[in-house]
C-alpha positions as CSV (number, residue, x, y, z in Angstrom):
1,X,19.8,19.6,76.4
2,X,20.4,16.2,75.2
3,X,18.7,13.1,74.9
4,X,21.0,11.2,78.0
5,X,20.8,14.4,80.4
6,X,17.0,14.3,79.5
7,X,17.1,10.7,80.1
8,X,18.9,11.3,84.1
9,X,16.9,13.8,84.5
10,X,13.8,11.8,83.9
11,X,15.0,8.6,85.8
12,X,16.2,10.8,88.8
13,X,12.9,11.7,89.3
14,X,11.4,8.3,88.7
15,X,13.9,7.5,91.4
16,X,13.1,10.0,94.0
17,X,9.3,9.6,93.8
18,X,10.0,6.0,94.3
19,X,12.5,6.7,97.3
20,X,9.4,8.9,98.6
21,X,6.9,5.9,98.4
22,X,8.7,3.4,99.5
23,X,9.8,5.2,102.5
24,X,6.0,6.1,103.0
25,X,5.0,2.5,102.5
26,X,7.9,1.4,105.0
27,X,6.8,3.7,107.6
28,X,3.3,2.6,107.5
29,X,3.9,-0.5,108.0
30,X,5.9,-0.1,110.7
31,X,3.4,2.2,112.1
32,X,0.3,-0.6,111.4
33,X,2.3,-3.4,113.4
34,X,2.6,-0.6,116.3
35,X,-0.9,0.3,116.7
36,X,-2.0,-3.0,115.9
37,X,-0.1,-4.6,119.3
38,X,-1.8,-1.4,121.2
39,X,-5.2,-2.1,120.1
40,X,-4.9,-5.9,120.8
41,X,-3.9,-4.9,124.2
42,X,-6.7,-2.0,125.1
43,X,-8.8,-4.9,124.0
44,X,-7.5,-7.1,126.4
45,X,-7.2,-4.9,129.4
46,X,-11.2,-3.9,128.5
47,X,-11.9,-7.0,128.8
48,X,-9.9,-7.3,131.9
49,X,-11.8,-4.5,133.2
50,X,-15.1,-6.1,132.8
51,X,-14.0,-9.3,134.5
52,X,-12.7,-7.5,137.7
53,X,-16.1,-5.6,137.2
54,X,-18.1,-9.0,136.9
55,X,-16.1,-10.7,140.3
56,X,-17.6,-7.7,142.7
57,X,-20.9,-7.7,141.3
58,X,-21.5,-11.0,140.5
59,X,-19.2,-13.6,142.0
60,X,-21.0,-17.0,140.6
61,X,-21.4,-15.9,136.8
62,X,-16.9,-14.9,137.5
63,X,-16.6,-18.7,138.6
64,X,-18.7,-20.2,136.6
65,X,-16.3,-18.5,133.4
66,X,-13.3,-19.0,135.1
67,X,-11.9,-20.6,132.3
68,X,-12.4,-17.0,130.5
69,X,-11.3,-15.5,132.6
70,X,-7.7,-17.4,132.4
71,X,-7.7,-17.4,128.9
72,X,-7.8,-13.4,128.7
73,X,-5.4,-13.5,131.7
74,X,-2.9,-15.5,128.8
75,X,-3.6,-13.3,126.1
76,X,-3.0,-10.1,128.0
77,X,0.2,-11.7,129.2
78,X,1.5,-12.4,125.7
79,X,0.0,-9.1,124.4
80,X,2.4,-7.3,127.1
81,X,5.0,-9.8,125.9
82,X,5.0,-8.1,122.2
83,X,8.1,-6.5,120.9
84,X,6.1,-3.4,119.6
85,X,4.1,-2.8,122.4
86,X,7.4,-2.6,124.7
87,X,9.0,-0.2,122.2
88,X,9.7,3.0,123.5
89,X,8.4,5.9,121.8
90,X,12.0,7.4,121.4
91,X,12.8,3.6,119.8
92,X,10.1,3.8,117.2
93,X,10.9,6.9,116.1
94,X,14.8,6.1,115.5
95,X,13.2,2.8,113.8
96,X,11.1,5.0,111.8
97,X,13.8,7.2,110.8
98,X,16.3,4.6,110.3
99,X,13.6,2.2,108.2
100,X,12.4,5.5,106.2
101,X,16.2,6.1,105.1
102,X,17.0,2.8,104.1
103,X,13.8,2.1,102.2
104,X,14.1,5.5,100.1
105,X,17.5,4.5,99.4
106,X,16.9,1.1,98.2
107,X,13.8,2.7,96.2
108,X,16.4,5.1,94.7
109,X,18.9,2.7,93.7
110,X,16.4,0.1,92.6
111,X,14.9,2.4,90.1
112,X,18.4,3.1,88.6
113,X,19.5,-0.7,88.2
114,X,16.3,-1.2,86.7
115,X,16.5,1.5,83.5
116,X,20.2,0.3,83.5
117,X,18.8,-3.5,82.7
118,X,16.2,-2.6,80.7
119,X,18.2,0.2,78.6
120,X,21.4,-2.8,78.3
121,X,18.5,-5.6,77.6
122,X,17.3,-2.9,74.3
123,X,20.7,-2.2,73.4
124,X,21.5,-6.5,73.6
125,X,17.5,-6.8,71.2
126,X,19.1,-4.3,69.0
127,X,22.3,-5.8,68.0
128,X,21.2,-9.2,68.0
129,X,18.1,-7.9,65.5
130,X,20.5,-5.9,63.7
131,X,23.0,-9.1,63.4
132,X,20.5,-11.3,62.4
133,X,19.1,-8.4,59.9
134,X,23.1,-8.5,58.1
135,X,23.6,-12.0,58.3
136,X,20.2,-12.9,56.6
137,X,21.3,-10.2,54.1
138,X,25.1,-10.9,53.4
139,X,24.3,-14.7,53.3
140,X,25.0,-16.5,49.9
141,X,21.9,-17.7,48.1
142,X,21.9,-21.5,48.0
143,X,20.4,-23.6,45.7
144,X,19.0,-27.0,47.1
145,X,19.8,-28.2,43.3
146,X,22.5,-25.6,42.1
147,X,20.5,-25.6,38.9
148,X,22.5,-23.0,37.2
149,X,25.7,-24.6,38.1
150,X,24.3,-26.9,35.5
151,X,23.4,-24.5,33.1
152,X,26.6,-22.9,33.0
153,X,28.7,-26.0,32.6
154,X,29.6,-26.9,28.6
């Protein structure tokens, strides 16, 4: 086996354990914003719950809050307003699937255009080192004074 089929070999799997995390990482972050929006709203019907609990038992204490009271009434309103918690569960998991593919494949062909730039940027370091290496080498000696020009002459 050569060095360049080692080399694929090598960056293929670089590029499929990057496909692999970034799908992961894509999917749990879909997956946080999801449960996020449910929690906030369990939250907010709980503490709709108590409320409704609080009018039967104790109607002065639920009028003296009533401005509570409105306040969770607009948070639970907006909470049932969110995109994820409207999602259907066939919906998230098409958007799971669908995120999951496209963030592997990104993950895949970012890991590729990266060895490609940084095996073009050694190659580039190389021939300029190398140029600089034969011009410094193949460069006639000057002499600030040409001293021996002087020497030579009768």
């Amino acid at each position: 086996m050569n060095n360049k089929s080692k080399l694929q070999s090598v960056t293929s799997f670089l590029a499929i354990c990057a496909s692999v995390v970034s799908a992961c990482v894509c999917v749990l972050l879909i997956s946080g914003e999801y449960h996020s929006a449910h929690f906030n709203l369990d939250t907010y019907d709980r503490e709709l719950k108590g409320w409704q609990a609080c009018r039967q038992t104790n109607p002065e204490y639920f009028k003296a809050n009533e401005q509570a009271v409105n306040s969770c009434l607009t948070s639970i309103d907006q909470t049932r307003d969110n995109y994820w918690v409207k999602l259907p569960k066939a919906h998230l998991i098409g958007l799971f699937v669908l995120a999951g593919l496209a963030s592997a494949a990104s993950g895949y062909l970012a890991t590729w255009v990266v060895v490609w730039l940084i095996g073009i940027s050694i190659y580039k370091f190389i021939r300029l080192l190398t140029f600089s290496l034969n011009y410094s080498t193949n460069r006639p000696a000057h002499n600030k004074y040409n001293l021996h020009s002087f020497a030579t002459k009768p």
